[in-house]
C-alpha positions as CSV (number, residue, x, y, z in Angstrom):
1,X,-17.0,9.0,18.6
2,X,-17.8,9.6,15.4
3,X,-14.1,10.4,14.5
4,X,-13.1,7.7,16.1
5,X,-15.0,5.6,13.6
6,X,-13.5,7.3,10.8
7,X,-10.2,6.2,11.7
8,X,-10.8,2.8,12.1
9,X,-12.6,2.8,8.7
10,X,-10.0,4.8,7.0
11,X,-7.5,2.0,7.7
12,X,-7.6,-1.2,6.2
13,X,-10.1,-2.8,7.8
14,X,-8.9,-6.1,8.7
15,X,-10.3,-9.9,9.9
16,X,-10.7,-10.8,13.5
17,X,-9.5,-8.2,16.4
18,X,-10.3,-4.8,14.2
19,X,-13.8,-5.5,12.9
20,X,-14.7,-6.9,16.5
21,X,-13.2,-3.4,17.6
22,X,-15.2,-1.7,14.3
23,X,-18.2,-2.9,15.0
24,X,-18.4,-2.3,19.1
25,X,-17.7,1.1,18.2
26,X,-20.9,1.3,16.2
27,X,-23.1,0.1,18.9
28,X,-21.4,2.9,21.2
29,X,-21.6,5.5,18.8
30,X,-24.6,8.3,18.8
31,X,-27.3,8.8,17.6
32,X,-26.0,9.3,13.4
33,X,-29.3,10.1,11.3
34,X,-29.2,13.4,13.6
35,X,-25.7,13.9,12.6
36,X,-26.1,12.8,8.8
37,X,-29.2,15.6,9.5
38,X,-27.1,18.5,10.2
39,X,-24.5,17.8,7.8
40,X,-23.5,20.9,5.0
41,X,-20.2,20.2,3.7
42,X,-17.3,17.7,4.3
43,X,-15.3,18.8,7.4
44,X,-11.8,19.3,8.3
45,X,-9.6,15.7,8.2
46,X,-6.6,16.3,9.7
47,X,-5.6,13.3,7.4
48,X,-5.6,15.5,4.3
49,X,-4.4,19.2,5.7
50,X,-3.5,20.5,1.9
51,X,-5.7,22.5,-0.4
52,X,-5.8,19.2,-2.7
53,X,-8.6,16.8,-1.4
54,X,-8.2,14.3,-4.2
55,X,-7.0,11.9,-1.3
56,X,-9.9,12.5,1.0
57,X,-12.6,12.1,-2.1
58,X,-10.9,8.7,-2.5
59,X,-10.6,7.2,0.9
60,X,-14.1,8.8,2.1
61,X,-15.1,6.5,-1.4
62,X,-13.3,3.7,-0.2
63,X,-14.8,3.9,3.2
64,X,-18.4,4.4,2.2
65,X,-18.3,1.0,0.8
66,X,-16.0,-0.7,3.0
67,X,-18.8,-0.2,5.6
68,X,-21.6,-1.2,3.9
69,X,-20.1,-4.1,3.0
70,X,-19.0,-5.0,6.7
71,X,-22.6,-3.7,8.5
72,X,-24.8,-5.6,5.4
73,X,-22.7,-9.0,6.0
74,X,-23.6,-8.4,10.0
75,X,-27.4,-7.4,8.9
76,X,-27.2,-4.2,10.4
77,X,-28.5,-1.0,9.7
78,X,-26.1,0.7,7.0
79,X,-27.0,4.5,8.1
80,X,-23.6,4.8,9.8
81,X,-22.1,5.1,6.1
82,X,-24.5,7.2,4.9
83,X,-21.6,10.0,6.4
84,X,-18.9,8.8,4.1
85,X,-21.3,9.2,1.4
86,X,-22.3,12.7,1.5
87,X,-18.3,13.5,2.2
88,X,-17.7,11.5,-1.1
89,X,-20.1,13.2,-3.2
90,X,-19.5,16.5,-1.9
91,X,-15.8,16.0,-2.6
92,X,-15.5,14.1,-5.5
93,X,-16.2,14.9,-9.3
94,X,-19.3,13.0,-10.4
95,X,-17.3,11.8,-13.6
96,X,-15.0,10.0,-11.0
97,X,-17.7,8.3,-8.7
98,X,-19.3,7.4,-12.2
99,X,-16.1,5.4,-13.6
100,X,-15.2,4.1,-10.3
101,X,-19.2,2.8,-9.7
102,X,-18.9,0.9,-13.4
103,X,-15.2,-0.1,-12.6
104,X,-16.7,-2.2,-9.3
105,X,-19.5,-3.2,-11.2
106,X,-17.2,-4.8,-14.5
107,X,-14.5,-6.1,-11.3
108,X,-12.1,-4.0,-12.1
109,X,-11.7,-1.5,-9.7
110,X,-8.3,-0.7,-8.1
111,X,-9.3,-0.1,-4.4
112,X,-9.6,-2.8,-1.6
113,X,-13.2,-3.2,-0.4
């Protein structure tokens, strides 16, 4: 389930059919402060199979605040993308998130959240 949700969010999550689709996925999905619990490292993505996870830091970015943009617009509970978080900051240099954080905050990032 949980990958399942992953997909969807690692598209580009669109109006209408998908977020209705996105979000009844979240009310099926488990139990996830257990899972954000037992979390070490950032798994296996079939997505990104090479040794270079440059990709993976980026879209687990992208996807962190793609969802808490869509769950805090619904009011709901933003723990789901806690996940995408931890995957983000294990991946990803801190110099990165740092200019990409002060990029969204000045409007002039490059991503589409």
């Amino acid at each position: 389930m949980l990958y399942e949700l992953f997909r969807l969010l690692s598209r580009k999550i669109k109006r209408g059919l998908e977020l209705r689709l996105f979000e009844k996925r979240l009310k099926m999905s488990g139990n996830f402060e257990e899972k954000i619990k037992n979390y070490r490292t950032a798994p296996f993505d079939a997505r990104f199979p090479n040794t270079n996870q440059t990709r993976n830091c980026y879209q687990n970015y992208l996807d962190y605040h793609r969802c808490k943009k869509v769950l805090s617009a619904k009011n709901q509970k933003t723990t789901p993308c806690e996940w995408y978080r931890r995957v983000y900051k294990s991946l990803c240099p801190i110099a990165w998130v740092q200019k990409w954080d002060e990029q969204r905050q000045s409007g002039t990032f490059a991503g589409r959240i």
